[in-house]
N, C-alpha and C positions, 0 to 999 in steps of 0.2 A: 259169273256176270262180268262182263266188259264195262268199261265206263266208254269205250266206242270201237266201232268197229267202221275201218278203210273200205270202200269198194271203188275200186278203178284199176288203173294200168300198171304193170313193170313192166319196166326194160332194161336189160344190160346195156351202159351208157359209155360212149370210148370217145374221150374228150381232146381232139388234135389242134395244136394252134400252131401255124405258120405263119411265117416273117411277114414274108412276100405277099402275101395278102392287099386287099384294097379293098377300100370303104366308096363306092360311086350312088350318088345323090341323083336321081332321074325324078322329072315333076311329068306327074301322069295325066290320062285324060282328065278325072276328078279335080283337077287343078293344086292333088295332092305331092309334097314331094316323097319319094321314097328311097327306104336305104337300100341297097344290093351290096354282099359282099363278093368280091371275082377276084378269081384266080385266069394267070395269064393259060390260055389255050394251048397245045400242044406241046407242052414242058412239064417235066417233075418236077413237084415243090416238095421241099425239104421240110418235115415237122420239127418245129424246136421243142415240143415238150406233148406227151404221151400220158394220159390219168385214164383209167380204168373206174365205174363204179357203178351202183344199181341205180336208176329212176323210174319215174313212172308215178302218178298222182297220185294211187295209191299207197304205194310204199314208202313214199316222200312224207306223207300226214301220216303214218302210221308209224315211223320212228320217228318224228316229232314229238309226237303225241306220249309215244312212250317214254320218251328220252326226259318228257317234261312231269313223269311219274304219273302218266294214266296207264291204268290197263288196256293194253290195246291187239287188236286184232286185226289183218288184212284178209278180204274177199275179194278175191281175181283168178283169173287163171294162168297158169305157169308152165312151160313148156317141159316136158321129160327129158330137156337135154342140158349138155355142162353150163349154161347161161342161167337155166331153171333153177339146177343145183345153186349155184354162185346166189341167187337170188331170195334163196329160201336161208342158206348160211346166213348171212349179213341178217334178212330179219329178224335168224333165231339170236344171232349174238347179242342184237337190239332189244332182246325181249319180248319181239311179238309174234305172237299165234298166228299162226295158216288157216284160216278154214275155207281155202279155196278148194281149186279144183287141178290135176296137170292136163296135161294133154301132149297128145304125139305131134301138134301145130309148133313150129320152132317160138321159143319165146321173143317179149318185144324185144326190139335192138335199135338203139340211137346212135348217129355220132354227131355230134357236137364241133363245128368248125368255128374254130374262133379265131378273130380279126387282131391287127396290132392293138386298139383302142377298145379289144375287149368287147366288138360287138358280134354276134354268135349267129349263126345260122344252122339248124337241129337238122338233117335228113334221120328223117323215123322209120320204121317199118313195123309195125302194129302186129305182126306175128298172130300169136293166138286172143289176143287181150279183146278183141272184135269180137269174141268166139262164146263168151261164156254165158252158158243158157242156162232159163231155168232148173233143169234137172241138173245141175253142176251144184247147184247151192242149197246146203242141209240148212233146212228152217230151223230148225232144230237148235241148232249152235248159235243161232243168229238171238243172243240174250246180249241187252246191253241196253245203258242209258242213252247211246246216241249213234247217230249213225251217221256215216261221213262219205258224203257221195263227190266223186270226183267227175272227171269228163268219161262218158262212156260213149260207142259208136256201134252201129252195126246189131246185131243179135244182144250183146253186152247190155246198149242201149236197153231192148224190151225189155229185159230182165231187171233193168233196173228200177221200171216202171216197177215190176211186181213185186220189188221188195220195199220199194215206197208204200206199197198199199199196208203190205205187211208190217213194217214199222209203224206207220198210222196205226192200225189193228191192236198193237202189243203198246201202242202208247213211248213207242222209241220216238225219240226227237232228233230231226234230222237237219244237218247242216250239207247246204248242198254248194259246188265250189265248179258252173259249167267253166268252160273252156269257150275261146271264139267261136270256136265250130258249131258249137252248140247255140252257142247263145245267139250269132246270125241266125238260125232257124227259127227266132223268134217266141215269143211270152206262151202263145198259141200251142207250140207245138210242146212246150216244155210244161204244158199246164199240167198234166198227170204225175208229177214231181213237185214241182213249186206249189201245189194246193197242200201240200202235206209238208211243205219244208219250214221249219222254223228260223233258223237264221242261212239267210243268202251270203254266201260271200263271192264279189266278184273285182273286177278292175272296171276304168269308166267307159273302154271301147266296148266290153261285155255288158257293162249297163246303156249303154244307147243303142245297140244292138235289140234288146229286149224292149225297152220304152221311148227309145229315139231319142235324137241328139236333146240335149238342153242344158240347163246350168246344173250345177250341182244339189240343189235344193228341191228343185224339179224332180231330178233324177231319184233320188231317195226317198220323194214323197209317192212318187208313183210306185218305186219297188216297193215301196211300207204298203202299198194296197195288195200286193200278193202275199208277203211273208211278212210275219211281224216285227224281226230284224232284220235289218239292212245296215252290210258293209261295204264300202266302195275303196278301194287302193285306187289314188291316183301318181301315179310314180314320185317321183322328186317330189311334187306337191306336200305327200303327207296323204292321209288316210281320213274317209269320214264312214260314219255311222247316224243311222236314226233305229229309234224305238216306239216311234210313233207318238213319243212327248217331248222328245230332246231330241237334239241335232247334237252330235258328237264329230268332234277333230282334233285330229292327233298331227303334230308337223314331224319334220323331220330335220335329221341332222348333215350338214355336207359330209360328203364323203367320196373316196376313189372308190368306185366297185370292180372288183374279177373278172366276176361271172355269178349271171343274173339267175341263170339253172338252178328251180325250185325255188325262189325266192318268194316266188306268190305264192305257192302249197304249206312253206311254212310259215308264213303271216296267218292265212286262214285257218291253220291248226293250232297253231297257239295261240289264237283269239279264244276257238271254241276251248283250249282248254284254261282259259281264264273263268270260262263260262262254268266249264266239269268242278274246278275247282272256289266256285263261288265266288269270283269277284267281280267288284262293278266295271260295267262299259269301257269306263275311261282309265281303269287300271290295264283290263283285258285288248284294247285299242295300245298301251306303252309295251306291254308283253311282247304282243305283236311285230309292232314298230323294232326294238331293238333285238328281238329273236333274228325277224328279214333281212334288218342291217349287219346281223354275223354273217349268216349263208351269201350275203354279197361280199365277201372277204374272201373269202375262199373258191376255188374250185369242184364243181360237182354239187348235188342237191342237198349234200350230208352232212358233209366233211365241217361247216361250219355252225353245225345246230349246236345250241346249249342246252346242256340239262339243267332243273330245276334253279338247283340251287345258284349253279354259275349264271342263271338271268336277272335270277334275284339280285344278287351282286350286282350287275349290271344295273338293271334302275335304281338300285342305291347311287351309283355314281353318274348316274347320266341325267346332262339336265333337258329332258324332252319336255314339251308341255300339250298337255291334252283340256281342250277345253270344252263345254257344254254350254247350251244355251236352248232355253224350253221355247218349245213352238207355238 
């Protein structure tokens, strides 16, 4: 028995940041502005610094998770070549179980271009992760307290329906964590999941996506009518939740960030594993918070998770404040 089980994406992750780089600001039709990161046209740019390492939503809350002393297990599928391998090592040294699936499909592959100021623009290639159907995934194995749904797409997608049913069925409780892509397709499309999902976890562009723009009180009263917990990252802001009797907010602390890569995957994984490990909201909301603030330290989705006990440490010295207020 798992205390949870991952399903989403890996990919082998190759993280380049050059100099020469540029941050240009364009305000678009929507009367929004936006960032573009550019590189000057018909020149080689020099990279100053080269990091190698795995991502993917799945794998990212799956050594969280583990790291944070759950039992834990990743369901996805994994390419039969040297990326695939590199991909299954790293989860085994992390302690978590495979009970995926491979395939002769090349595995996912990102790379990660990063700016002077640290701001990142991802080219992905989705490889096999699109691919994984139901006859790829033993029911069988699928025992565990909770279940932890990342962004799926394509075929992945269906499949993910169907083990939502099936988690419902065996009484798993499932935390679901869409991505924009998902969540622009709106409440609608995503009902065959969210009727069975017990805690949502999302950011605020993914929550107005699903219930449209509004304040923040809005915005969580409306997700409390799909799923019984609602959590909202709104960047710098700080973090809120509701339970459908309390409004919970978490702030945060200034800080320089790296690189923002997995920062959301491990907020939402060491929330629910405040949950795995029984503590209240506003404990599991400071977890959270100061778990995100390491992985923004560092480079890569990993390289900056704490294990248990080193978090613990952390809110012993960090003065965060989380507060509640009943509805």
């Amino acid at each position: 028995m798992y205390d949870v089980i991952t399903v989403g994406s890996s990919t082998f992750d190759v993280f380049a940041r050059a100099e020469r780089s540029e941050l240009i600001k364009i305000l678009g039709t929507s009367k929004l502005e936006e960032e573009f990161l550019a590189y000057r046209s018909g020149t080689k740019i020099l990279i100053s610094e080269l990091m190698f390492s795995i991502g993917g939503g799945g794998t990212n809350t799956a050594v969280c998770l583990s790291r944070l002393g759950c039992k834990a297990a990743y369901l996805g599928k994994v390419g039969l070549d040297e990326n695939g391998e590199r991909i299954l090592k790293i989860l085994k040294r992390d302690n978590v179980s495979f009970v995926g699936a491979r395939s002769k499909i090349m595995s996912g592959y990102s790379i990660i271009l990063e700016s002077i100021e640290h701001d990142r623009t991802i080219l992905t290639y989705k490889g096999c992760n699109d691919e994984l159907g139901v006859r790829d995934v033993n029911f069988g194995k699928l025992k565990a307290k909770w279940m932890y749904f990342s962004s799926m797409m394509g075929e992945s997608f269906k499949t993910l329906e169907k083990i939502a049913k099936f988690a419902h069925d065996k009484k798993i409780r499932v935390c679901f964590n869409p991505s924009s892509y998902l969540a622009e397709k709106g409440a609608s499309y995503l009902e065959s999941i969210l009727k069975y999902t017990t805690l949502l976890v999302l950011n605020r562009e993914e929550a107005q996506y699903l219930v449209g723009r509004d304040d923040m009180n809005l915005l969580l009263k409306r997700l409390n009518r799909l799923v019984p917990l609602v959590v909202i990252t709104d960047g710098k802001k700080g973090a809120h939740a509701t339970d459908g009797k309390f409004n919970y907010y978490a702030h945060t602390l200034k800080m320089e960030p790296i690189d923002s890569t997995g920062a959301g995957d491990c907020f939402a994984s060491t929330f629910l594993s405040g949950l795995i490990k029984q503590k209240p909201i506003q404990v599991a909301l400071k977890m959270a918070t100061i778990n995100a603030m390491s992985v923004l330290t560092a480079y890569g989705a990993k390289n900056g998770l704490l294990k248990y006990d080193e978090l613990l440490r952390r809110m012993r010295t960090t003065q965060l404040r989380v507060v509640s207020e009943r509805i």
